[in-house]
RODREN-274924 format. One record per residue (C-alpha): chain; x, y, z. Coordinates in steps of 0.1 Angstrom, whole numbers. Layout:
N
{'A' {X Y Z}}
...
This chain:
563
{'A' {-393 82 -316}}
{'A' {-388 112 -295}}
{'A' {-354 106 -272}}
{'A' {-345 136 -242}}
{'A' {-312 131 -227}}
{'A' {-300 147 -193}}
{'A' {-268 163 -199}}
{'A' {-241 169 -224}}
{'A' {-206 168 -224}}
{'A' {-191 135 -229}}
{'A' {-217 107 -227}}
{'A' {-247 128 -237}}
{'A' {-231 145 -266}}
{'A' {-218 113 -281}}
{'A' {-253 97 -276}}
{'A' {-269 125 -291}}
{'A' {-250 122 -328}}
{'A' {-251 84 -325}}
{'A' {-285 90 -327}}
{'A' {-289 114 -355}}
{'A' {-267 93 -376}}
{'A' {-285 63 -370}}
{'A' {-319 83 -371}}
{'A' {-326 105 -394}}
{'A' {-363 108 -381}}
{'A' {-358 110 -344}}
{'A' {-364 137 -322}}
{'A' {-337 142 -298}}
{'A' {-341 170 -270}}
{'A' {-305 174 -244}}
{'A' {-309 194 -215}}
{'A' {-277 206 -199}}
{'A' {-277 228 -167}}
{'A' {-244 246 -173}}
{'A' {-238 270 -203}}
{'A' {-221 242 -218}}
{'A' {-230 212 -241}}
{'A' {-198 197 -253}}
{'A' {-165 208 -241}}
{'A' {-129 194 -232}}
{'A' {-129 182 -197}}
{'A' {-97 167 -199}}
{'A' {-80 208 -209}}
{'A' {-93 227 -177}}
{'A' {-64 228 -163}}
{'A' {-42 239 -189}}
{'A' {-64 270 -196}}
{'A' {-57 282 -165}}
{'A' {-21 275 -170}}
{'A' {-23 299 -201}}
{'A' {-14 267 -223}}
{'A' {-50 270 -237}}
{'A' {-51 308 -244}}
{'A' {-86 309 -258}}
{'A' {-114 296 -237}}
{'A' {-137 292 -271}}
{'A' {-108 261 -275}}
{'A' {-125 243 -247}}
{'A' {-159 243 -262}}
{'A' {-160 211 -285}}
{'A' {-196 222 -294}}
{'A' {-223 250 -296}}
{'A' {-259 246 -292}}
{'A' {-262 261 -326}}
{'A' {-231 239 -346}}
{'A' {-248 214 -326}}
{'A' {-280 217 -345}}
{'A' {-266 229 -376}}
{'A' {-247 197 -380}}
{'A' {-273 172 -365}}
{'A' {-308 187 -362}}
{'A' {-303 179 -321}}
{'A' {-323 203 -296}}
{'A' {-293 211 -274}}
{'A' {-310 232 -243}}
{'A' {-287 251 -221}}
{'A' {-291 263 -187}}
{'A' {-321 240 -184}}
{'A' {-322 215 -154}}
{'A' {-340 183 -152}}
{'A' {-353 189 -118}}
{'A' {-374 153 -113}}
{'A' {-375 119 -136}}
{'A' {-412 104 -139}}
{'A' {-404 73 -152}}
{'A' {-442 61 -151}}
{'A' {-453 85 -166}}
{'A' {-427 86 -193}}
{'A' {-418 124 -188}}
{'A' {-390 146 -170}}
{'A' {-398 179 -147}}
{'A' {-373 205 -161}}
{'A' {-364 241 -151}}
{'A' {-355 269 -173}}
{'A' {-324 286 -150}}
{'A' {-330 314 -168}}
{'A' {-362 324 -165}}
{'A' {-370 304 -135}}
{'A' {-399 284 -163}}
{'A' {-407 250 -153}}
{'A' {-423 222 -179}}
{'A' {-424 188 -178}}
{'A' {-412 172 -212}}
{'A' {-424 137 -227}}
{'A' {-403 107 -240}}
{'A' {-403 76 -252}}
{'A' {-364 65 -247}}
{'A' {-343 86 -215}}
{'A' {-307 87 -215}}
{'A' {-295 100 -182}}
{'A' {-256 116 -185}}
{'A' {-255 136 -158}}
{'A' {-220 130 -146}}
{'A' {-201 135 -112}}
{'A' {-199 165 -88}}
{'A' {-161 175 -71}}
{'A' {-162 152 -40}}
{'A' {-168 173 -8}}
{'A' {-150 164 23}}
{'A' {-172 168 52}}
{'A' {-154 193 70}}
{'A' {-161 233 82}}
{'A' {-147 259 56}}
{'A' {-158 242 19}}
{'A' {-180 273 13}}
{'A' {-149 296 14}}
{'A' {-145 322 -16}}
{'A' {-109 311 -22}}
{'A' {-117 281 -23}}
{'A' {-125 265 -54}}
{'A' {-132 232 -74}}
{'A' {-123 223 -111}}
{'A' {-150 202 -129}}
{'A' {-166 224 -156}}
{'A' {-158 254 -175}}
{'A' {-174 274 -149}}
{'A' {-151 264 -123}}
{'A' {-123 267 -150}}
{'A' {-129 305 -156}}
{'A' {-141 314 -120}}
{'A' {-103 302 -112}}
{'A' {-87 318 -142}}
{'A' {-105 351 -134}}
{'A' {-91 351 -93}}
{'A' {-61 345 -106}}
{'A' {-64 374 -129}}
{'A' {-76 398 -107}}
{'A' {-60 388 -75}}
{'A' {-27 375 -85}}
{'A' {-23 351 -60}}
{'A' {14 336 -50}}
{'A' {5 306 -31}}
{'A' {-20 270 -35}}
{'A' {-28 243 -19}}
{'A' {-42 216 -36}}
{'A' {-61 191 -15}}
{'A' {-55 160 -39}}
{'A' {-33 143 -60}}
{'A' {-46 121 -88}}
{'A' {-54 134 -123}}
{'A' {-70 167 -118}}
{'A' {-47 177 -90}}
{'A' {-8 171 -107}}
{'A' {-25 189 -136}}
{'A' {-34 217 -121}}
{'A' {-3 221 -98}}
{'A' {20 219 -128}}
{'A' {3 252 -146}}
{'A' {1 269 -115}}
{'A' {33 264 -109}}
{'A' {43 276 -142}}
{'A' {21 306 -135}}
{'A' {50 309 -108}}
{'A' {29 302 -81}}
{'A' {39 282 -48}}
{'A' {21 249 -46}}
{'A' {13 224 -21}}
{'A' {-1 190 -24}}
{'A' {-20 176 4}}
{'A' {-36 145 9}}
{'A' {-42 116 29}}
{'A' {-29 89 10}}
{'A' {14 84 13}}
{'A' {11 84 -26}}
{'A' {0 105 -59}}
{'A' {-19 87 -83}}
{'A' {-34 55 -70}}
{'A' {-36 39 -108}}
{'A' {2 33 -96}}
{'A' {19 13 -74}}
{'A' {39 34 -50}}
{'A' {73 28 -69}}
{'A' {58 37 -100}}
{'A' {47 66 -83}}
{'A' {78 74 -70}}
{'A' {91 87 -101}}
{'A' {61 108 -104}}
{'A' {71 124 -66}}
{'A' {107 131 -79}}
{'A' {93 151 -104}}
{'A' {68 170 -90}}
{'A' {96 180 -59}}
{'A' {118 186 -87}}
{'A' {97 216 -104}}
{'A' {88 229 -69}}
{'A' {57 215 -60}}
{'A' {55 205 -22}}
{'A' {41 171 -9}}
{'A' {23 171 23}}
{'A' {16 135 17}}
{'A' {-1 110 48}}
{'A' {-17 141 65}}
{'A' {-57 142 67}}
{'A' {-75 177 62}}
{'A' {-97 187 90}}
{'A' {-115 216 80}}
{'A' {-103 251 60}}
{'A' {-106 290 76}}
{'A' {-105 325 58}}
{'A' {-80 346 68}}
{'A' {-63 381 62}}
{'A' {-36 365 39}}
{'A' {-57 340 24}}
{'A' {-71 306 31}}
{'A' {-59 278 62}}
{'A' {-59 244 55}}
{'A' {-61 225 93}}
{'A' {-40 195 97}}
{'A' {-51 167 120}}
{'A' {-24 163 146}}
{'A' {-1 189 123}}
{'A' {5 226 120}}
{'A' {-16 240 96}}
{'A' {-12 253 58}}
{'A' {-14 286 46}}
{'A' {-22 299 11}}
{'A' {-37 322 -11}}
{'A' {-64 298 -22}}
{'A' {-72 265 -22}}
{'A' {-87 236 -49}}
{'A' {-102 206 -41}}
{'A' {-96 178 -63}}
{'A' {-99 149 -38}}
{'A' {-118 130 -64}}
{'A' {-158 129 -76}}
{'A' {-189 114 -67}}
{'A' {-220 102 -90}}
{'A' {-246 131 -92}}
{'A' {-273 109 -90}}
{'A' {-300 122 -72}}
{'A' {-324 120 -99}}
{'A' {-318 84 -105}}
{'A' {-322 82 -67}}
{'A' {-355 102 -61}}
{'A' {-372 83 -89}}
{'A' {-364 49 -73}}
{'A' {-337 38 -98}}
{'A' {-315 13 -81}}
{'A' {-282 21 -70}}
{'A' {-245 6 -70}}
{'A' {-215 14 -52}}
{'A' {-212 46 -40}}
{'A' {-243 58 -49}}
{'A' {-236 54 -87}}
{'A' {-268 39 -113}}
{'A' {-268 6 -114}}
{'A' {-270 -6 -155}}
{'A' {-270 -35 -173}}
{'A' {-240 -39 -203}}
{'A' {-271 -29 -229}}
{'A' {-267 6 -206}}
{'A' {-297 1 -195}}
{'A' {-311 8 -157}}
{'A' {-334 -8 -142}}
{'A' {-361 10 -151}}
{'A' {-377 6 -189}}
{'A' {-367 28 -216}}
{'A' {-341 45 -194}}
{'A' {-305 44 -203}}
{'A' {-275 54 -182}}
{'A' {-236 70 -189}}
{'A' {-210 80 -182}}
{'A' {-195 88 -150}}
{'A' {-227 82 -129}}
{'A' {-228 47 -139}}
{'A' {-213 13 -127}}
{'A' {-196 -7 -143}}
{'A' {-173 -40 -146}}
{'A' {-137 -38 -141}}
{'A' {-127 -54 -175}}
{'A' {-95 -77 -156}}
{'A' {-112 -86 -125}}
{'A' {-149 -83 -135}}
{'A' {-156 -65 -102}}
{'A' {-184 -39 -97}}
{'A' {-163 -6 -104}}
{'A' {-162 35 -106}}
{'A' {-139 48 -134}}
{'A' {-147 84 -143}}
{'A' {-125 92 -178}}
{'A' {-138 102 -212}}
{'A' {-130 72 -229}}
{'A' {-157 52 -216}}
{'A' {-183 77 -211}}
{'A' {-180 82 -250}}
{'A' {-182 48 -257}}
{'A' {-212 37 -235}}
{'A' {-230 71 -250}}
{'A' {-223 52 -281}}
{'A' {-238 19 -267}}
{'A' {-267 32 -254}}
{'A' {-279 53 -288}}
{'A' {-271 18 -306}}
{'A' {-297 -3 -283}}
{'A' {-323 23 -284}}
{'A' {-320 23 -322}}
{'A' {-324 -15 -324}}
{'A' {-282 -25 -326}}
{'A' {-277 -49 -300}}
{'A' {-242 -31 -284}}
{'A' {-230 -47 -253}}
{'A' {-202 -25 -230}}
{'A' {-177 -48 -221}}
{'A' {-164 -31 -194}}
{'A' {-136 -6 -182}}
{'A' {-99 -17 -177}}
{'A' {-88 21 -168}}
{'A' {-64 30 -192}}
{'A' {-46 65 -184}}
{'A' {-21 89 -191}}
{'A' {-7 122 -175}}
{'A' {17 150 -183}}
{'A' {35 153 -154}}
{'A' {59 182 -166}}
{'A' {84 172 -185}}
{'A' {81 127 -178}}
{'A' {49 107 -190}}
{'A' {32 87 -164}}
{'A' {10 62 -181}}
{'A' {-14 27 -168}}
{'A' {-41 3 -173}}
{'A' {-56 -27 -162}}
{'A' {-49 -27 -128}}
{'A' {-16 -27 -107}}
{'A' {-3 -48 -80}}
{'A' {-14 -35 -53}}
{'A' {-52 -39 -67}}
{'A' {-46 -73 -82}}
{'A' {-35 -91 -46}}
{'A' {-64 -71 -28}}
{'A' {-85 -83 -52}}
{'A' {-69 -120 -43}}
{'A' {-51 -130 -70}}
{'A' {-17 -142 -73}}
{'A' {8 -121 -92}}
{'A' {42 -116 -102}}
{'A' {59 -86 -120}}
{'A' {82 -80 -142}}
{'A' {103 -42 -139}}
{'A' {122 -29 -168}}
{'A' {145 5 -182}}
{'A' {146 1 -220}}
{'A' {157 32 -247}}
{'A' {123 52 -262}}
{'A' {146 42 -294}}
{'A' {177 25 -304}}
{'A' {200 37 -285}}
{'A' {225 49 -319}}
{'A' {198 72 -326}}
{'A' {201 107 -309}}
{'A' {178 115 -289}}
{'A' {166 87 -272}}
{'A' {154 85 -231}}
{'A' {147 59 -206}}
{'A' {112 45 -196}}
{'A' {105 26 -165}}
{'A' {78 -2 -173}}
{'A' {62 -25 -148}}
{'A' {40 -52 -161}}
{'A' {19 -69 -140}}
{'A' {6 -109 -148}}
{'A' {-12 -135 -131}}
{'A' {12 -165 -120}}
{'A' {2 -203 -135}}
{'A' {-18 -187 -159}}
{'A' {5 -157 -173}}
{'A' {-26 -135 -181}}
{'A' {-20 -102 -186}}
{'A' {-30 -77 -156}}
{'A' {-22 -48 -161}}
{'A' {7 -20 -170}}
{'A' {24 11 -157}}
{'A' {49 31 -176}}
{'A' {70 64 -168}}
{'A' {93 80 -189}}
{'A' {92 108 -219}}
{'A' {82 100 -258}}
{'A' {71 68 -267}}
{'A' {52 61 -228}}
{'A' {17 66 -245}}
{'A' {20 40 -277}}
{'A' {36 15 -255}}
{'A' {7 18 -227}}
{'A' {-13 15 -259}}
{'A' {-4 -18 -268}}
{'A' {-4 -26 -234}}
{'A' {-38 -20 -231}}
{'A' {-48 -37 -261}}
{'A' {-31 -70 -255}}
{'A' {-51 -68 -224}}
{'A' {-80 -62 -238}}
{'A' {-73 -93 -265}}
{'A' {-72 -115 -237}}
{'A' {-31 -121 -246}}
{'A' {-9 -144 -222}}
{'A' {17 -118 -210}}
{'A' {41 -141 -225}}
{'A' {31 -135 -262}}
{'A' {40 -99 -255}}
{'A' {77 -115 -272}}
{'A' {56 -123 -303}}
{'A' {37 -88 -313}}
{'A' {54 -78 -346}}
{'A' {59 -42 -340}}
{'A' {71 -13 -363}}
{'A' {107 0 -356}}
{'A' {130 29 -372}}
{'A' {159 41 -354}}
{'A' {140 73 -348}}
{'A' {110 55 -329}}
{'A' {119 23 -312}}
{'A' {141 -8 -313}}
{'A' {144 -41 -331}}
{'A' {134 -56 -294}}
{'A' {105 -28 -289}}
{'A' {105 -25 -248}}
{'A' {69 -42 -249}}
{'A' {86 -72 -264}}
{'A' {114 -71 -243}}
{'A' {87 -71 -212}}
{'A' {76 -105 -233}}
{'A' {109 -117 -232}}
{'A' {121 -111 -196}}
{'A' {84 -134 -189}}
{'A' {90 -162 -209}}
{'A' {122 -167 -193}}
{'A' {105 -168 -160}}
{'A' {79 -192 -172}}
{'A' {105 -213 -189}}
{'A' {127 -214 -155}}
{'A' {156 -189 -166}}
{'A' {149 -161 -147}}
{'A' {143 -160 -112}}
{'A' {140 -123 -95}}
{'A' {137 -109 -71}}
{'A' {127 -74 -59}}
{'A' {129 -41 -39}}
{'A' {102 -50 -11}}
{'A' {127 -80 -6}}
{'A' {161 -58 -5}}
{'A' {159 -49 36}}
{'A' {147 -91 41}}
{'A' {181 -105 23}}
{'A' {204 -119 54}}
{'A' {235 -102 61}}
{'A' {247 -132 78}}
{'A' {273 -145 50}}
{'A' {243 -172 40}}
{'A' {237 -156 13}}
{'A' {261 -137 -18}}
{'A' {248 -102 -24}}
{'A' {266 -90 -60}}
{'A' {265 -57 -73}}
{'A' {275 -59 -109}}
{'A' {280 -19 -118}}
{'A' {314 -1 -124}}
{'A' {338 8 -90}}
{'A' {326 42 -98}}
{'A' {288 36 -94}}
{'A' {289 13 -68}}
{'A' {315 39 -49}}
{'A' {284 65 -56}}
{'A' {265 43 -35}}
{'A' {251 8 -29}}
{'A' {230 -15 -6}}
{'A' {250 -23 29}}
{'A' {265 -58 27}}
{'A' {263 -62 -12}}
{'A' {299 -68 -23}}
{'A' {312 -53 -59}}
{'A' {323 -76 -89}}
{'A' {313 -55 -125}}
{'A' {298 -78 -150}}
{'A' {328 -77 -179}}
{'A' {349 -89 -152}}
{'A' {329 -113 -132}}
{'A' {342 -146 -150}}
{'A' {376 -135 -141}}
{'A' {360 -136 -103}}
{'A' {344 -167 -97}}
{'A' {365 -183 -73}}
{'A' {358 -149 -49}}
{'A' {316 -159 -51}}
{'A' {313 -193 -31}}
{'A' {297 -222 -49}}
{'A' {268 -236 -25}}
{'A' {248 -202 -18}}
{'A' {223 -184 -34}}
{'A' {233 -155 -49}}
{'A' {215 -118 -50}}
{'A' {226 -97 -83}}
{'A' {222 -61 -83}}
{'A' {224 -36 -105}}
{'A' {212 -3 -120}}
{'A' {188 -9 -149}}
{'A' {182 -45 -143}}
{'A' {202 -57 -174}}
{'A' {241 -61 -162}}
{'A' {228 -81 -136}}
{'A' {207 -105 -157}}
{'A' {239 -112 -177}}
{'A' {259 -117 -147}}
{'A' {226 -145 -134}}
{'A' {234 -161 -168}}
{'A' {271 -164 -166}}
{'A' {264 -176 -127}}
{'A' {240 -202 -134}}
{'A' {262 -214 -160}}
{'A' {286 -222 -136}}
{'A' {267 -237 -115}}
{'A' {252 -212 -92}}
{'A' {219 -205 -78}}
{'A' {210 -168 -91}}
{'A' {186 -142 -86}}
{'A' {181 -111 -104}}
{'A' {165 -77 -88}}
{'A' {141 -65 -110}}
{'A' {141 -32 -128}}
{'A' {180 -23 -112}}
{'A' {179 -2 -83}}
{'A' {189 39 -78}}
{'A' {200 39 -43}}
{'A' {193 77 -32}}
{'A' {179 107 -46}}
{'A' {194 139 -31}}
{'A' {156 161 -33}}
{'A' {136 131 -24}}
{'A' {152 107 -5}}
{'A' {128 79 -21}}
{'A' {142 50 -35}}
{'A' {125 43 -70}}
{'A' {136 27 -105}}
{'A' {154 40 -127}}
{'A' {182 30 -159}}
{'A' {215 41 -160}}
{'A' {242 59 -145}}
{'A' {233 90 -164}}
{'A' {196 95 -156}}
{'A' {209 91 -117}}
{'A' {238 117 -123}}
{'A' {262 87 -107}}
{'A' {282 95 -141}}
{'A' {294 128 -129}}
């Protein structure tokens, strides 16, 4: 069985040594058009931050350990030009001689990725401006920099690729600007998730030019213009697209594979497109959202190894079935965590489903061990049925093995409620009795079961001010006198029995406070006397002096209210 695969890297890498190690006898030919067969994707940018001082450290892989290790023909600078998929054979060209051959198989695997998206707009073709997708585009930036020492970036993006990057060249000391359409960084979050993610970013230096579309780019003396529609322009040193990708999949396309969203291959869960004996991965390919079974793009390493994995498993006779993708993500955002999967609330009522959340602050560890910092968790679950959504977590250690377990209860098919039931390890050192992925279980089954009713932040500005309702903030004088919401009146929770006859029976009452927990107490102690509570979800910090954004946070300390 002779098996060629277009393209290396992630997906075509991994299918390669599934392969080998499943057939000894196969004959296994990769072409990849870059100088590259195997390298970290996911450590571009910090090479150019100087975090990765070695640029060998990128390469995973050489053609020759390649072979050495697997017997695999791993050819370099060779591009598959055309597919022949009747005639069982590829057109290739040899970029450095300018050779073209066509090659036989008898099983195709096409990996061939996604290409920087290009906005359609004058001034892309600009020599400071640059894109970051392989190592290429890694050390053509890393050598401007270099050579030119530039002061100033703009970065027209802000998911993954672009917070990355902004963080190491702002360590490089450069000035940095994000700019992008979208009011928000990181759609994998909802936009109070993501405020936490703006604090920090404004907080090292970075700039937001958020809500502002890009009209086009000019060269100038000083460096690069970035034109605003309806604003004054940008100026920089240079500029670096990372507004996304899009499926390179024009040789899928000219050889009449069909096509899904976006322009992306269209397989089957075997991997397989819809033309015989060809397989497709990786970021080219559509796929299932795992939670809402919709037709989806999600371009991250973890899949594309995975269905490289599936696809060498069907061609060598082991029926392998992808499942699909739920997403799952994390990124170093300089010195907090931001971490999700599944999907998050804003996806899961577009997509039309009906959902409720649940916000909470809980300690990395116990909080008598040194040491330990606040994360901000938002769990997402469907309401009847309680099944699990999705997750997104911010904070500092212990984000990624809680987004972890997260990920795989969602994956399990787990209730959001059964959350309270995962047995979990604890040390003082690395998490609590109550691990905050249980306490998320807990705070749930008290909805379900009728003792906790919340509600939260989009609500806060809709609450009457008309006396028909009691607002409650629950915090120390000395917070509240820090700041509060207009019309909510202040009774601290150790002192709130002592108070009942100030809160009139007969009205529902709205508890506030700043991590979400003094105020459950005080709903307990309320309903208990025969109130009619509601708790605000996640606690509430009410204004942050560099971003003016409200967002969630824990306690008096991480606000700086305790000074």
């Amino acid at each position: 069985m002779k098996v060629v695969i277009v393209g290396g890297v992630a997906g075509g890498a991994t299918a390669a040594a599934r392969l080998r190690r499943l057939d000894e006898q196969a004959e296994i030919v990769v072409f990849e058009r870059s100088g590259f067969i195997s390298y970290a994707n996911c450590g571009l940018p910090y090479y150019i931050g100087d975090v990765i001082t070695d640029p060998q450290d990128l390469t995973l892989q050489t053609p020759e350990s390649f072979f050495s290790r697997f017997r695999v023909n791993m050819k370099v600078r060779h591009e598959v030009t055309a597919l022949h998929p009747e005639k069982h054979t590829v057109s290739v060209k040899n970029l450095k001689t300018g050779e073209g051959f066509e090659e036989s198989y008898d099983k195709l695997i096409l990996s061939p990725g996604a290409k920087p998206t290009q906005p359609l707009v004058p001034g892309t073709d600009l020599k400071k401006l640059f894109t970051l997708r392989t190592v290429e585009d890694t050390l053509s930036i890393k050598r401007y920099i270099n050579r030119n020492h530039p002061k100033s970036a703009i970065l027209a993006g802000g998911g993954f690729i672009g917070l990355e990057v902004a963080e190491n060249l702002r360590e490089l000391g450069m000035d940095v600007t994000i700019v992008q359409r979208p009011k928000q960084l990181m759609k994998p979050f909802d936009s109070d998730m993501a405020s936490f993610i703006h604090n920090e970013m404004r907080k090292h230096g970075v700039k937001l030019a958020l809500g502002h579309t890009v009209e086009g780019f000019e060269e100038t003396e000083d460096g690069v213009q970035v034109l605003l529609k309806n604003e004054a322009s940008l100026q920089a040193d240079m500029v670096i697209l990372a507004i996304g990708v899009t499926p390179d999949t024009r040789l899928a396309k000219e050889a009449g594979l069909e096509l899904g969203i976006k322009g992306s291959i269209l397989v089957n869960d075997k991997m397989e497109t819809s033309a015989p004996d060809i397989y497709a991965v990786g970021d080219a390919v559509q796929v299932k959202h795992f939670v809402t079974g919709q037709d989806t793009l999600i371009s991250l390493a973890g899949p594309a190894n995975k269905q490289g994995r599936i696809a060498a498993n069907n061609i060598c006779g082991i029926d392998s079935h992808y499942p699909g993708s739920q997403g799952s993500s994390i990124v170093k955002v300089f010195d907090i965590t931001a971490a999700a999967t599944g999907i998050n609330e804003t996806i899961a009522k577009s997509s039309g489903l009906d959902v409720d959340k649940v916000i909470l602050s809980p300690m990395s560890h116990a909080g008598y061990y040194p040491g330990g910092k606040v994360m901000t968790m938002k769990v997402v679950f469907e309401k009847e049925t309680y099944r699990l959504l999705g997750a997104q977590i911010v904070g500092y250690e212990g984000v990624d093995k809680r987004i972890d377990v997260l990920a795989t209860a969602i994956h399990a098919g787990m209730k959001a409620t059964e959350l309270a039931e995962l047995d979990l390890a604890y040390a003082p050192p690395y998490s609590s009795a109550k691990d905050p992925v249980n306490l998320a279980g807990f705070m749930i089954e008290n909805i379900e079961n009728g003792i906790l009713k919340q509600f939260h932040m989009a609500e806060i500005d809709q609450l009457p001010k008309d006396g028909s309702v009691t607002l409650l903030d629950t915090r120390t004088p000395g917070e509240y006198a820090c700041g509060h919401v207009d019309g909510f009146q202040n009774i601290p929770v150790d002192v709130l029995r002592e108070h009942l006859d100030e809160i009139e029976k007969g009205k529902p009452v709205y508890v506030i406070c700043q991590s979400g927990l003094r105020s459950y107490i005080s709903t307990r102690i309320l309903t208990g006397n025969g109130y009619d509570v509601y708790n605000f979800s996640g606690g509430f910090r009410f204004y942050d002096a560099v971003t003016n954004d409200r967002c969630l946070i824990e306690t008096a300390t991480a606000c700086g209210m305790d000074k």
